[in-house]
LUMZALUM-133920 format. One record per residue: residue in one letter; x, y, z of N, C-alpha, C, O in turn. Coordinates in steps of 0.05 Angstrom, whole numbers, plus 5000, padded with zeros to 4 digits. Example, Ala and Ser with C-alpha at 12.3 -4.5 7.8 and 13.67 -1.06 7.14 Angstrom:
A526448865156524649105156526449345156528549345169 S525749555142527349795143525850015157526850235161 
This chain:
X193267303265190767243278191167023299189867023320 X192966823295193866643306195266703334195866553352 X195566943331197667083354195767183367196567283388 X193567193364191967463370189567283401188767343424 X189567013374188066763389189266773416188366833438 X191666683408193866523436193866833453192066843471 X195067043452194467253472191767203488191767143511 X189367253473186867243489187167003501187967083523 X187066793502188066513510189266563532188366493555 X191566703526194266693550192966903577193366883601 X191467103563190967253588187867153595187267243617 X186067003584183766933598185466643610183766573626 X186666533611186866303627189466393648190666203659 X190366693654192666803672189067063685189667213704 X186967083679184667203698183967023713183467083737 X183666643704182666453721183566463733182366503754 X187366413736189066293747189466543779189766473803 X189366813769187766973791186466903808187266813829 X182966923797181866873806181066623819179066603833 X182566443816182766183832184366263848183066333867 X186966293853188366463882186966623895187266613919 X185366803886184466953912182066793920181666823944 X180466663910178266523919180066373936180066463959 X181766173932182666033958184266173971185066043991 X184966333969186566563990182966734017182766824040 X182066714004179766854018178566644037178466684061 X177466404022176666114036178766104061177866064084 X181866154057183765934084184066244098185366214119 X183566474096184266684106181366854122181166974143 X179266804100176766894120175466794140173666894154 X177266434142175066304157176366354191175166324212 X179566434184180766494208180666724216180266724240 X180866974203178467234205176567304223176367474241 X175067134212171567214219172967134252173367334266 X173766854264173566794290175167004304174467114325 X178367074284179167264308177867574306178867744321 X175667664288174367824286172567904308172868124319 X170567724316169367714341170167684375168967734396 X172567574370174767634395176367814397177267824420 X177368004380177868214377175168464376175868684368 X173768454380171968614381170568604407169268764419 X171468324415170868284439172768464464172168644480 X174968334458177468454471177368854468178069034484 X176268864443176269204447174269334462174669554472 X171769174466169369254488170969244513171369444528 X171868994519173169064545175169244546175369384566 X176469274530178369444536177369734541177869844562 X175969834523173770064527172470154551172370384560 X171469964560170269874588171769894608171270024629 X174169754604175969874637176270224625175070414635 X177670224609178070554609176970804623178171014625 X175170744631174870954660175870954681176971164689 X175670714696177170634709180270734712181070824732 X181570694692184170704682184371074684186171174697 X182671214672182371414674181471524707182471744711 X180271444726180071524748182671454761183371594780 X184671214752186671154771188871434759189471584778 X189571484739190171684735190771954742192872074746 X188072004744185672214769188372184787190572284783 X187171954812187871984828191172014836192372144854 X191871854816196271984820196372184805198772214805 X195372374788195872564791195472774808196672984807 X193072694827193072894855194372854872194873004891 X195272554868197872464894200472594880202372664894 X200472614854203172784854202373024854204273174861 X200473124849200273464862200873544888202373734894 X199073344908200573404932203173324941204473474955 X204073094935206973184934209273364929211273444941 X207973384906209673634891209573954919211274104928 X206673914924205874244943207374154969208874304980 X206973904977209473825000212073855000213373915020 X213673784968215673884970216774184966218874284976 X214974294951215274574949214774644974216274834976 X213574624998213174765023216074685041217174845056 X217374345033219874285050221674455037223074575053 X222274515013223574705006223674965013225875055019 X221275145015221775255029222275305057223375505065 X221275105070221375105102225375075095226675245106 X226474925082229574935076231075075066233475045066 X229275345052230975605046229975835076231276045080 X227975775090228375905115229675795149229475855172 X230575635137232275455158234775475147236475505165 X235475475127238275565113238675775119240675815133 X237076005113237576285117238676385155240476535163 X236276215170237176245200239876125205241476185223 X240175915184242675795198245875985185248175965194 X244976155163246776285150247576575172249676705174 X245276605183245176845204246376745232247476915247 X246276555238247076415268250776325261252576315278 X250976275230254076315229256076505225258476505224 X253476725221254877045220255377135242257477255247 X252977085263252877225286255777115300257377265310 X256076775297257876645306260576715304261976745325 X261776735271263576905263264577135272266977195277 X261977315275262977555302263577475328265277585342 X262777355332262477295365265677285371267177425384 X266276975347268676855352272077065350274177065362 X270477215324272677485323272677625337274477785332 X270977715368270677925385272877735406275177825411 X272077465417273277305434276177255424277677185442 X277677285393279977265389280977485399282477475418 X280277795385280978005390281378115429282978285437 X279777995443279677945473281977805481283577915496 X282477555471284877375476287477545472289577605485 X286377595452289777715439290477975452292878005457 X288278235461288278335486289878235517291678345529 X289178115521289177955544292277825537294177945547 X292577735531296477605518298177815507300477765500 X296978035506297778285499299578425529301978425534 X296778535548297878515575299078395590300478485608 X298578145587300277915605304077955596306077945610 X303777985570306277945562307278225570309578235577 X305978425570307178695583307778665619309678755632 X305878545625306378585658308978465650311078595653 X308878165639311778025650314778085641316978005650 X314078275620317078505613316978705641319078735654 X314578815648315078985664315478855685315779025702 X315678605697315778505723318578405723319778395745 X319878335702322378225695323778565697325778605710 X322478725687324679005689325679055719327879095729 X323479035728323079145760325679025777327579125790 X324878745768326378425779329678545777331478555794 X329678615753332678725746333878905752336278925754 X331779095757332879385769333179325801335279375813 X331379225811331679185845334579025849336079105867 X335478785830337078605832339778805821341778835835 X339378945796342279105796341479345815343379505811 X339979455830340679705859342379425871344779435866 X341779265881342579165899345378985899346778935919 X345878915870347778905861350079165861352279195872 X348479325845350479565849351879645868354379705866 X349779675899350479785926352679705933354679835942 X352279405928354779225942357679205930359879135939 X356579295899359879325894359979625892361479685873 X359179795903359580015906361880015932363880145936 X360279785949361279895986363979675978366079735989 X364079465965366379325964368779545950371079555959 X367879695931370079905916370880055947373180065957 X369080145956369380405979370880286008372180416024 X370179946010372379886033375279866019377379846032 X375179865994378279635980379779975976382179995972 X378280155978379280415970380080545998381580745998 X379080466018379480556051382080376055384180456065 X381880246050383879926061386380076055388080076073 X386980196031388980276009389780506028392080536037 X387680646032389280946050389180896074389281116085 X389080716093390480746102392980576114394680686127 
């Protein structure tokens, strides 16, 4: 029974010992509370309050990036049809340049023929005339002999 005493004892004076901590836990903790309670409630009105605001600035960059965005989608394309002309002006070019090689090489083609054939000519005129003369040198050295 003696045991029974001291238990009830031990736990009604460990309920005070509780309830005296949270009573002064509540006293040094609600009195700082309550003040930042009302400045915080304060601070959330305002904050609330700009929020439209905040919400119209929003608004408005996201229509500035819409039209951006439709500006760059339009430079883009204005840059796949300027690419494309410029892909056509280096084809056309490409031909051009292969018609004017094929011309050249024409052209250095004949030149190099006249000048075989002008060198032939050169040679043939130069051995007739060569020839003649040692023809008529054989034909005096062969006269000389008889008589």
């Amino acid at each position: 029974m003696k045991n029974r005493i001291q238990q009830y004892t031990f736990a009604f004076l460990r309920k005070i010992a509780i309830f005296i901590l949270l009573l002064c836990g509540l006293l040094f903790v609600g009195s700082s509370a309550n003040a930042n309670y009302f400045e915080d409630f304060y601070n959330g009105v305002e904050k609330f309050s700009e929020l439209p605001g905040k919400v119209n600035d929003l608004k408005e960059s996201y229509q500035q990036t819409l039209e951006e965005l439709d500006r760059a989608k339009e430079n883009a394309k204005a840059f796949e049809e300027q690419n494309a002309q410029l892909i056509e002006q280096n084809r056309q070019l490409a031909e051009t340049v292969d018609q004017l090689k094929e011309a050249n090489e024409l052209k250095e083609a004949k030149a190099r023929k006249f000048k075989r054939m002008l060198i032939a000519v050169i040679v043939l005129v130069a051995g007739y005339f060569i020839g003649i003369r040692l023809l008529r040198f054989a034909m005096q050295r062969s006269n000389r002999r008889m008589r």
